[in-house]
SEGU-837903 format. One record per residue (C-alpha): x, y, z. Coordinates in pm, whole numbers, plus 50000, padded with zeros to 5 digits. Layout:
// residues N
{x: X | y: Y | z: Z}
...
// end
This chain:
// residues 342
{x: 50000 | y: 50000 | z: 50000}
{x: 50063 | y: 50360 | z: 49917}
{x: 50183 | y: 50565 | z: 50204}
{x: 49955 | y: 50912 | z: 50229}
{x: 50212 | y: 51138 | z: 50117}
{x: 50279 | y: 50953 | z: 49853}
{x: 50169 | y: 51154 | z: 49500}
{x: 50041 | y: 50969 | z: 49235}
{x: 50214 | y: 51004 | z: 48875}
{x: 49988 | y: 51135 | z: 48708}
{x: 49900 | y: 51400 | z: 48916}
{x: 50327 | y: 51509 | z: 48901}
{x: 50281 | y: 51419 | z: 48498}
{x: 49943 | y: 51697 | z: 48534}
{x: 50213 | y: 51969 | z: 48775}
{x: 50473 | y: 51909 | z: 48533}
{x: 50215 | y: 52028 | z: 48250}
{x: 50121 | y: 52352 | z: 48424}
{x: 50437 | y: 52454 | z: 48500}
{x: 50518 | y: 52428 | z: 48139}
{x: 50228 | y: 52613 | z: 48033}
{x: 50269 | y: 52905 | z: 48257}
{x: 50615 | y: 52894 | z: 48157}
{x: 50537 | y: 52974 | z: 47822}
{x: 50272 | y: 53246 | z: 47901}
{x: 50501 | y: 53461 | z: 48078}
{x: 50757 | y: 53382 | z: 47787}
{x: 50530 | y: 53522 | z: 47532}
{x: 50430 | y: 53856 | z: 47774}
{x: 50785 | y: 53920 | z: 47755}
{x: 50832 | y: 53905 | z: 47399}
{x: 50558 | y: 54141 | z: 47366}
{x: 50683 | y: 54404 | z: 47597}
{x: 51037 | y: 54347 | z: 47466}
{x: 50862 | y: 54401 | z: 47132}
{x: 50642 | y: 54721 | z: 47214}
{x: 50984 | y: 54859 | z: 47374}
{x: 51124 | y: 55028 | z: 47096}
{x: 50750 | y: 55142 | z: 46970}
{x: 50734 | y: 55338 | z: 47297}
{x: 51069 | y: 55489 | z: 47271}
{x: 51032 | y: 55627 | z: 46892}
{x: 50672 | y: 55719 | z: 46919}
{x: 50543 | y: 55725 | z: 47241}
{x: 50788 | y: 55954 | z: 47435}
{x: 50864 | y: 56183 | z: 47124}
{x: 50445 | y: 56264 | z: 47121}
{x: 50467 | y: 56305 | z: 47511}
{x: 50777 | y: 56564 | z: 47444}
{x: 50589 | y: 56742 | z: 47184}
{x: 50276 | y: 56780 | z: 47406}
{x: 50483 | y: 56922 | z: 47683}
{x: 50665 | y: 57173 | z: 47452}
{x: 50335 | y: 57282 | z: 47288}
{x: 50186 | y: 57343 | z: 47649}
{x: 50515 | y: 57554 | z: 47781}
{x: 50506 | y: 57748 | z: 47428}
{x: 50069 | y: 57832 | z: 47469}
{x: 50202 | y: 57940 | z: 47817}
{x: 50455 | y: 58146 | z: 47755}
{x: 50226 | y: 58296 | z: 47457}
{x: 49921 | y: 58355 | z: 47679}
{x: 50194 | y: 58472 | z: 47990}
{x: 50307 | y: 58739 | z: 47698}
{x: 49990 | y: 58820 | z: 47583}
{x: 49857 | y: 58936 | z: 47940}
{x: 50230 | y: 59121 | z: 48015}
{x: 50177 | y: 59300 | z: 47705}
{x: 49772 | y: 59348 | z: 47812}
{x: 49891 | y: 59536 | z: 48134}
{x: 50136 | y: 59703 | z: 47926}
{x: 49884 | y: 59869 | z: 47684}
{x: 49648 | y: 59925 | z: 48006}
{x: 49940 | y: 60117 | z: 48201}
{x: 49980 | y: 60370 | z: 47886}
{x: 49596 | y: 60414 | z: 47819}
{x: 49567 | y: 60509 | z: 48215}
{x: 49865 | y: 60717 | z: 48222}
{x: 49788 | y: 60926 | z: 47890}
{x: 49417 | y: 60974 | z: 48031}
{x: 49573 | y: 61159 | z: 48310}
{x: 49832 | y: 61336 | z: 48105}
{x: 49795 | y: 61726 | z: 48075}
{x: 49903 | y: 61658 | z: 47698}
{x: 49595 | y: 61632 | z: 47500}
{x: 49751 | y: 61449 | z: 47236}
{x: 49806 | y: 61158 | z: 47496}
{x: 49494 | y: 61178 | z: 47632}
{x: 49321 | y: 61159 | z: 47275}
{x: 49489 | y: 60835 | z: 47229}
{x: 49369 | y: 60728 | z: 47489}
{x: 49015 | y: 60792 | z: 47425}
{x: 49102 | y: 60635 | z: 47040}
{x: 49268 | y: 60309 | z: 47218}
{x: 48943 | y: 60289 | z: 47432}
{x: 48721 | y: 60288 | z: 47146}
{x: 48862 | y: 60059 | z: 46981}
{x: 48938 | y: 59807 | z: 47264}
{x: 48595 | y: 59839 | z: 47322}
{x: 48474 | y: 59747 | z: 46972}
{x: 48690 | y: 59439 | z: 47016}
{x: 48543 | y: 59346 | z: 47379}
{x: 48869 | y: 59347 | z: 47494}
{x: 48913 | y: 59612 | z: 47770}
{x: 48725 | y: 59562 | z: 48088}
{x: 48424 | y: 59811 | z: 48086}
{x: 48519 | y: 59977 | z: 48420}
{x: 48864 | y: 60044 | z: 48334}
{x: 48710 | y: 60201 | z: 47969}
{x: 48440 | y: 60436 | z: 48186}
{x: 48677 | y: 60512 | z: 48388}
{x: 48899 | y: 60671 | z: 48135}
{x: 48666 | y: 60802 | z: 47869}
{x: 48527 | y: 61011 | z: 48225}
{x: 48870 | y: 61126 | z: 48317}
{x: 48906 | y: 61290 | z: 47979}
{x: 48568 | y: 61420 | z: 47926}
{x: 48631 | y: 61573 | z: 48278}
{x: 48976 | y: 61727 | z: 48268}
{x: 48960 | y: 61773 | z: 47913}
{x: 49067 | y: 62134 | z: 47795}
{x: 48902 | y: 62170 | z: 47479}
{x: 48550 | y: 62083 | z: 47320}
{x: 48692 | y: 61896 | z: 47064}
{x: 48874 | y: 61639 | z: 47269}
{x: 48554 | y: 61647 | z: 47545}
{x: 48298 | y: 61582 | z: 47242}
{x: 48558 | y: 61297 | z: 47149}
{x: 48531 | y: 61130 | z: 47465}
{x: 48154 | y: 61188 | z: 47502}
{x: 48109 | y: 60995 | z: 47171}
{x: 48304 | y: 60710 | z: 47277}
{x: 48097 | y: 60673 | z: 47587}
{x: 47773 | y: 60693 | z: 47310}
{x: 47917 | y: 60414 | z: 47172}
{x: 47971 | y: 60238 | z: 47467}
{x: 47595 | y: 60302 | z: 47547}
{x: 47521 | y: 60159 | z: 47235}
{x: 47728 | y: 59830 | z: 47235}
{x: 47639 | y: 59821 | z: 47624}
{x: 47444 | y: 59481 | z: 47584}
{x: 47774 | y: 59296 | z: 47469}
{x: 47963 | y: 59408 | z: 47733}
{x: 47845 | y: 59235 | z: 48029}
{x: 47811 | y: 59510 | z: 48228}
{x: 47770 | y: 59496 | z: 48572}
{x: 47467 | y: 59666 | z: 48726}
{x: 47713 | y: 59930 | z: 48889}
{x: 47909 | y: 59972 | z: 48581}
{x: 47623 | y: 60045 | z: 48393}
{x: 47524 | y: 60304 | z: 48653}
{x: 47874 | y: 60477 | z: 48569}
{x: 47782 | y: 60447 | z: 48195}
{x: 47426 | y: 60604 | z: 48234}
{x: 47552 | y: 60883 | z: 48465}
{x: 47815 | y: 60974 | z: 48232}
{x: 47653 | y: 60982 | z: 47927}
{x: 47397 | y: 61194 | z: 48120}
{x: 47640 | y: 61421 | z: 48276}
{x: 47905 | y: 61484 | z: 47966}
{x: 47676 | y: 61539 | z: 47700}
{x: 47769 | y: 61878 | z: 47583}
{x: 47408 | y: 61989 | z: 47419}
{x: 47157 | y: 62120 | z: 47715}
{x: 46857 | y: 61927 | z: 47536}
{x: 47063 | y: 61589 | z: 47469}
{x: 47184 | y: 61582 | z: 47857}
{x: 46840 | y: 61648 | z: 47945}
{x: 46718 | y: 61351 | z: 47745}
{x: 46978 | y: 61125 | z: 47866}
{x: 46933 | y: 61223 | z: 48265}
{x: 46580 | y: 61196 | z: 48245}
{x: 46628 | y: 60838 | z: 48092}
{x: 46857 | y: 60808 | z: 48394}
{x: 46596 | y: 60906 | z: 48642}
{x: 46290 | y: 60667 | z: 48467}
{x: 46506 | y: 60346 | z: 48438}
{x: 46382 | y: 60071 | z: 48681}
{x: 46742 | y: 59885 | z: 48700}
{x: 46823 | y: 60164 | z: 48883}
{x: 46546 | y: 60312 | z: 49050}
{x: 46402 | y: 59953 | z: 49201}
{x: 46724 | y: 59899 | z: 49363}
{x: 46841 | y: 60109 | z: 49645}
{x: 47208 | y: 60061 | z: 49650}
{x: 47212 | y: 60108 | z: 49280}
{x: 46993 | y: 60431 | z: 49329}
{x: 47175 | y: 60548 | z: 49589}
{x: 47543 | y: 60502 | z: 49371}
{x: 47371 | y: 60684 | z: 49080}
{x: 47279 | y: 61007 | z: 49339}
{x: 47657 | y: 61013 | z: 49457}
{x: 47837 | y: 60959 | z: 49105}
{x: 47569 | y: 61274 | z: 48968}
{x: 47704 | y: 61436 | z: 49297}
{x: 48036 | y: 61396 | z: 49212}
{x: 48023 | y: 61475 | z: 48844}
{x: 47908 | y: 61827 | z: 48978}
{x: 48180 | y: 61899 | z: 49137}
{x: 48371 | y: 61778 | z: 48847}
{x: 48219 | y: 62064 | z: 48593}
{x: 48263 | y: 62412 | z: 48770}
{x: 48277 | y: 62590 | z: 48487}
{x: 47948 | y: 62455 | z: 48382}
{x: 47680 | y: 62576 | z: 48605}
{x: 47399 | y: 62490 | z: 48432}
{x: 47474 | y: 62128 | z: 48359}
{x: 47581 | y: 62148 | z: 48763}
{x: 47206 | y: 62277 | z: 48838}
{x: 47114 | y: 62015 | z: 48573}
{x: 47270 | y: 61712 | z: 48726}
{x: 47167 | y: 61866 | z: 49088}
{x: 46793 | y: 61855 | z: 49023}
{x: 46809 | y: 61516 | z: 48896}
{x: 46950 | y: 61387 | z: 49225}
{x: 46619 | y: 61424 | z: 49434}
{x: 46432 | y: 61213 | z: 49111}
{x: 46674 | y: 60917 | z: 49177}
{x: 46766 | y: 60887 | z: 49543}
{x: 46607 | y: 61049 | z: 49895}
{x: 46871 | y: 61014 | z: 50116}
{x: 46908 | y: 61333 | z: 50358}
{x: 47241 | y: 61346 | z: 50329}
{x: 47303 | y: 61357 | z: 49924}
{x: 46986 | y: 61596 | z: 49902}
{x: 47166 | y: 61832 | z: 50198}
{x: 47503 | y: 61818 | z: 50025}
{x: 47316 | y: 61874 | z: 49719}
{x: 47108 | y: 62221 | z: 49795}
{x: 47445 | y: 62332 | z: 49942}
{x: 47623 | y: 62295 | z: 49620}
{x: 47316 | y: 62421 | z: 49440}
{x: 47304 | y: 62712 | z: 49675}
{x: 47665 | y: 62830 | z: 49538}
{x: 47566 | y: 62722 | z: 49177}
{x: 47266 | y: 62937 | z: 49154}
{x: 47459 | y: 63252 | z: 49280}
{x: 47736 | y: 63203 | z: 48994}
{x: 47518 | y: 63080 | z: 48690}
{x: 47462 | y: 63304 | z: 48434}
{x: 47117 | y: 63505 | z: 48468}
{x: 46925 | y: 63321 | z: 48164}
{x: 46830 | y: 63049 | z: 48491}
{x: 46588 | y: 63217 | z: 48775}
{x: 46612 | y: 63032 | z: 49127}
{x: 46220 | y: 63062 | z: 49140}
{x: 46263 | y: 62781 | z: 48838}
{x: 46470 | y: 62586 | z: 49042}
{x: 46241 | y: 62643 | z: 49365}
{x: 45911 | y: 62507 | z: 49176}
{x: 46060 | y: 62213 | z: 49016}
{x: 46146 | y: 62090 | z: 49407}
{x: 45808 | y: 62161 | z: 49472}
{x: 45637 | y: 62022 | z: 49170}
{x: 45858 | y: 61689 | z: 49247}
{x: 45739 | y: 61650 | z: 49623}
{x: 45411 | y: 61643 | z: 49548}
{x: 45390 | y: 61255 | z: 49542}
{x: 45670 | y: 61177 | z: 49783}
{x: 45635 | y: 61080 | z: 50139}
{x: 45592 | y: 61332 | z: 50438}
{x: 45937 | y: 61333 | z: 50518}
{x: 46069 | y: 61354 | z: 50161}
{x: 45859 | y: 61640 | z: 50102}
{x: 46004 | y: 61807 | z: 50415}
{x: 46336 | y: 61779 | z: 50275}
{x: 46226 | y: 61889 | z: 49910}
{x: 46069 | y: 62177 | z: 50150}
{x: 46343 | y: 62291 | z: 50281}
{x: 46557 | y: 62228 | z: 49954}
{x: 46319 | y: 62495 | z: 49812}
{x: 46365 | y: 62739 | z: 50070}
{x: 46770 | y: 62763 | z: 50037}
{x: 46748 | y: 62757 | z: 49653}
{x: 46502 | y: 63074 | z: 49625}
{x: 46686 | y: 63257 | z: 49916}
{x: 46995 | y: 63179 | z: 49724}
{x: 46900 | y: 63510 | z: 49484}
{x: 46725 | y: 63666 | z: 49700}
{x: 46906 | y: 63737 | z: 50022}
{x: 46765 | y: 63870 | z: 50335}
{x: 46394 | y: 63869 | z: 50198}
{x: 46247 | y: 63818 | z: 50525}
{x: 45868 | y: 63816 | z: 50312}
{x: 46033 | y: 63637 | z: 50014}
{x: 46130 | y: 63357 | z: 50281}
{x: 45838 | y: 63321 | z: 50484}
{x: 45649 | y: 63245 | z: 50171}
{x: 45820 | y: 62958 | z: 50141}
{x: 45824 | y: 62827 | z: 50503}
{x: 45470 | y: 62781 | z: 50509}
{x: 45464 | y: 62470 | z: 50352}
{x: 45725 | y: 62343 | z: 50574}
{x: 45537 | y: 62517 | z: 50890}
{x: 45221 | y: 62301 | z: 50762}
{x: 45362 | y: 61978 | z: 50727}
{x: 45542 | y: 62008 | z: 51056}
{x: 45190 | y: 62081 | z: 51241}
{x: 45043 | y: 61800 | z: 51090}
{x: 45369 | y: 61589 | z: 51201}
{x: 45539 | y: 61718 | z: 51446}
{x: 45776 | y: 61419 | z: 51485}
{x: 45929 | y: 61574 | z: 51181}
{x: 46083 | y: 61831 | z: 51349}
{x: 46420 | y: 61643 | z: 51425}
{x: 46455 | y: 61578 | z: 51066}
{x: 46413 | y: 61936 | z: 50992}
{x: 46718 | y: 62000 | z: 51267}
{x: 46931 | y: 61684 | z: 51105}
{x: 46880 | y: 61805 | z: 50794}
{x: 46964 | y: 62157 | z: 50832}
{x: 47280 | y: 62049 | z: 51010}
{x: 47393 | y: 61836 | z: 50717}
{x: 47364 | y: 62141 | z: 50482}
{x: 47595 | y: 62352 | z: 50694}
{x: 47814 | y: 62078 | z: 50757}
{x: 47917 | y: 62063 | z: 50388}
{x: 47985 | y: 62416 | z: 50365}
{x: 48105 | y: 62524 | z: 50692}
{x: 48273 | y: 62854 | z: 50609}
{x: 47972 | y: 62952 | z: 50374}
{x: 47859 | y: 63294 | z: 50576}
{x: 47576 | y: 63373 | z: 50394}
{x: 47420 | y: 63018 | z: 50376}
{x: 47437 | y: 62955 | z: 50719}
{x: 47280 | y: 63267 | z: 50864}
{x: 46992 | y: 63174 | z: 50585}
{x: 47009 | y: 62855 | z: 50749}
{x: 46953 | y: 62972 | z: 51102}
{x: 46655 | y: 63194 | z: 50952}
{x: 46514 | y: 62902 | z: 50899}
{x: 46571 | y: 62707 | z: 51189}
{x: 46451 | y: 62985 | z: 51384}
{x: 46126 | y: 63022 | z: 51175}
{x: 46043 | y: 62669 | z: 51162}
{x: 46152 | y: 62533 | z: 51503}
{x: 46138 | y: 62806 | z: 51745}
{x: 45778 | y: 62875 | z: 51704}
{x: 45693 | y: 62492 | z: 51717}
{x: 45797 | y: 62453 | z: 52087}
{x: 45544 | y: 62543 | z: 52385}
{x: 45581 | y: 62823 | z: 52537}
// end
């Protein structure tokens, strides 16, 4: 008999064949590999080496590209700022046509067609800049604008247009569109850049009494409409005679017809400094003028610390203004003195 460990033959004769077999499968993996050896060195890794040059060479082109970019942006800002009008037309020219392209950020192309409108010294090179910001307005759906960006484009179309009845037209577009007038912060950044652009045109006092009265029609903060009658205040007294401050006194009243109770106060008062900006020391002239505010007040007398906030606020932005604040103490004295008991 067969002792248990013994193993029959032809299970050895069955180990014998496997080990063969398998002997012969890795054989033929390793001719393959040996085979596919040389097909990765000659066309493999040359392909890999060309991939890896063509991504370092759209690198370097794209890394150029963008130095060059910041390049081009560096002179456009720097001749917009230049006192040489020659730069500063290039740089409107470089604008426009960046623009046409779509590739110059919008804000950066505002922001330098407005610097040269601005600070421009002649009308040529002002109307030049004012028609590239036309054509901005008119391309301004392929820009993707943002909603404050296209507050800056509105406001300076508005603002820069050189014809009375154009600017007009364009502010009162300003004033009617909902994107701007539904949202508050939006509203609110349209009253300060109009602010702003102002202060910007001295020399032009009736676009500054232009852009003034369109403030109230967009925002009702009590601080821009304060800052706002005190600039209008100074305007009135330097613009040329062709613009009475009783015009400028009804249109506040005309617009506060529809406006809240403490909205009309300040439109109120607004109308009050602009009409005793001609007429100085009128005491009759004045308390015309009061009585709506003296109304209102008696019908709400919580109003009265608005009329005292408000009134501050104006001679806060022109502390040193003589004349406007003794008109401004008139008025505190007419309006608020009386109201307290005796």
């Amino acid at each position: 008999m067969l002792s248990s460990e013994t193993v029959p033959v032809h299970a050895l004769s069955r180990q014998a064949q496997s080990h063969q077999e398998s002997t012969e499968g890795s054989h033929w993996w390793q001719t393959i590999a040996a085979s596919a050896g040389p097909f990765v060195t000659s066309i493999v890794v040359p392909i890999l080496s060309s991939l890896g040059g063509l991504a370092v060479g759209y690198f370097t082109f794209f890394h150029n590209a963008a130095v060059e970019d910041t390049k081009q942006y560096k002179t456009i800002v720097e001749s917009a700022v230049s006192d040489d009008e020659a730069k500063q037309r290039t740089a409107v020219r470089m604008v426009a046509y960046l623009a046409k392209s779509k590739t110059i950020e919008p804000t950066l192309g505002l922001s330098v067609l407005g610097t040269v409108a601005r600070t421009a010294k002649t009308e040529d090179l002002r109307n030049e800049a004012v028609d590239a910001i036309e054509n901005l307005f008119r391309v301004k759906g392929s820009l993707n604008l943002d909603p404050y960006d296209y507050v800056e484009l509105l406001t300076l179309r508005a603002a820069l247009s050189p014809a009375e009845s154009s600017r007009r037209e364009n502010l009162h577009a300003l004033e009617t569109d909902p994107k701007v007038t539904s949202e508050p912060d939006l509203a609110r950044a349209a009253g300060l850049k109009l602010l702003a652009l102002s202060h910007a045109v001295p020399n032009h006092p009736q676009t500054v009494i232009d852009l003034l009265l369109s403030i109230p029609s967009v925002i009702h903060d009590r601080d821009i409409i304060a800052r706002e009658v005190a600039l209008l205040f100074n305007t009135i007294k330097s613009r040329p005679k062709s613009v009475l401050a009783k015009q400028v006194a009804d249109y506040f009243y005309e617009l506060a017809k529809d406006k809240t109770a403490i909205v009309k106060l300040r439109l109120y008062l607004a109308r009050c400094l602009a009409m005793q900006s001609e007429i100085v020391n009128s005491k009759d002239n004045l308390e015309k003028h009061l009585e709506s505010v003296q109304i209102l007040l008696k019908e709400q007398p919580n109003l009265e610390n608005e009329i005292r906030s408000f009134l501050n606020d104006v001679l806060e932005e022109v502390p040193d203004n003589d004349e406007l604040t003794k008109i401004v103490e008139t008025v505190r004295s007419r309006v608020i003195e009386p109201s307290k008991p005796k």
